[in-house]
N, C-alpha and C positions, 0 to 999 in steps of 0.2 A: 643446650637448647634441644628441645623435639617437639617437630609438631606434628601433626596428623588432621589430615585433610576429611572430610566428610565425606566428599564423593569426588574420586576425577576426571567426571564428567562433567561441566557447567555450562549455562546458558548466558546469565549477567554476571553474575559474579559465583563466589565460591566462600566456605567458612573452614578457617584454620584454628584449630585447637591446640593452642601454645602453653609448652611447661620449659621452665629454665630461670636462669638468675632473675630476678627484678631488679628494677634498674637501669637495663640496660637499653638498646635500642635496637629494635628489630629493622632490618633492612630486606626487603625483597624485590626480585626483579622478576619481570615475566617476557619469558622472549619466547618467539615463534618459532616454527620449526628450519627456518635459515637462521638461526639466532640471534635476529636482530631484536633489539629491547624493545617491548611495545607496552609497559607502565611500569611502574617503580612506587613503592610506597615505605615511607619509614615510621616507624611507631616506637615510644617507650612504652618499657612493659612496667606496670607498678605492681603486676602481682605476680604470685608462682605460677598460675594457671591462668592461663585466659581465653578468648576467643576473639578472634580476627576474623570480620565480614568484608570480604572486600568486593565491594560490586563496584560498578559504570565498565562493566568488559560486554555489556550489547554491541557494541560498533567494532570491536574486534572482529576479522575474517573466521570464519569454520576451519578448525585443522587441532594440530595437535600444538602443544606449548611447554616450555619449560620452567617449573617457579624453582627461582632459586633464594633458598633464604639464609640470612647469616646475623648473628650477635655475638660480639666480639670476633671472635678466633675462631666458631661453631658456625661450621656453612653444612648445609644439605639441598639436596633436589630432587624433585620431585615430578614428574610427569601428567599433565593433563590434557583433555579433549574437552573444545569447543563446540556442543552440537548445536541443533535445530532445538 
């Protein structure tokens, strides 16, 4: 799996550009900078590329965050910021 984030900087949400097996089921978690989980979203992927919009992160606090994402046995993380 790899994906690549657009920008990571976000206001609502954010868009991830996914290549990996099809098939399978994407899993991410977003947690804050004390690492507590603050949303989780899982998705199957039916193709080799795709794109993931994940918005309703408005009511999230301002700060920094961690996406971490994983299909099957392929995890990666990634660092983001919350602005204004």
């Amino acid at each position: 799996m790899f994906a690549k984030i657009k920008s990571p900087v976000f206001i609502d949400g954010f868009r991830l550009e996914l290549s990996g097996p099809k098939g399978n089921c994407l899993r991410g978690i977003l947690r804050d900078d004390n690492g507590s989980i603050c949303r989780t979203i899982e998705k199957d992927i039916a193709l080799d590329s795709e794109e993931l919009n994940w918005t309703g992160l408005n009511d999230l606090p301002y700060g920094r965050y961690t996406l971490e994402l994983s299909q099957g046995e392929d995890e990666m993380k990634m660092h983001l910021v919350k602005r204004v």
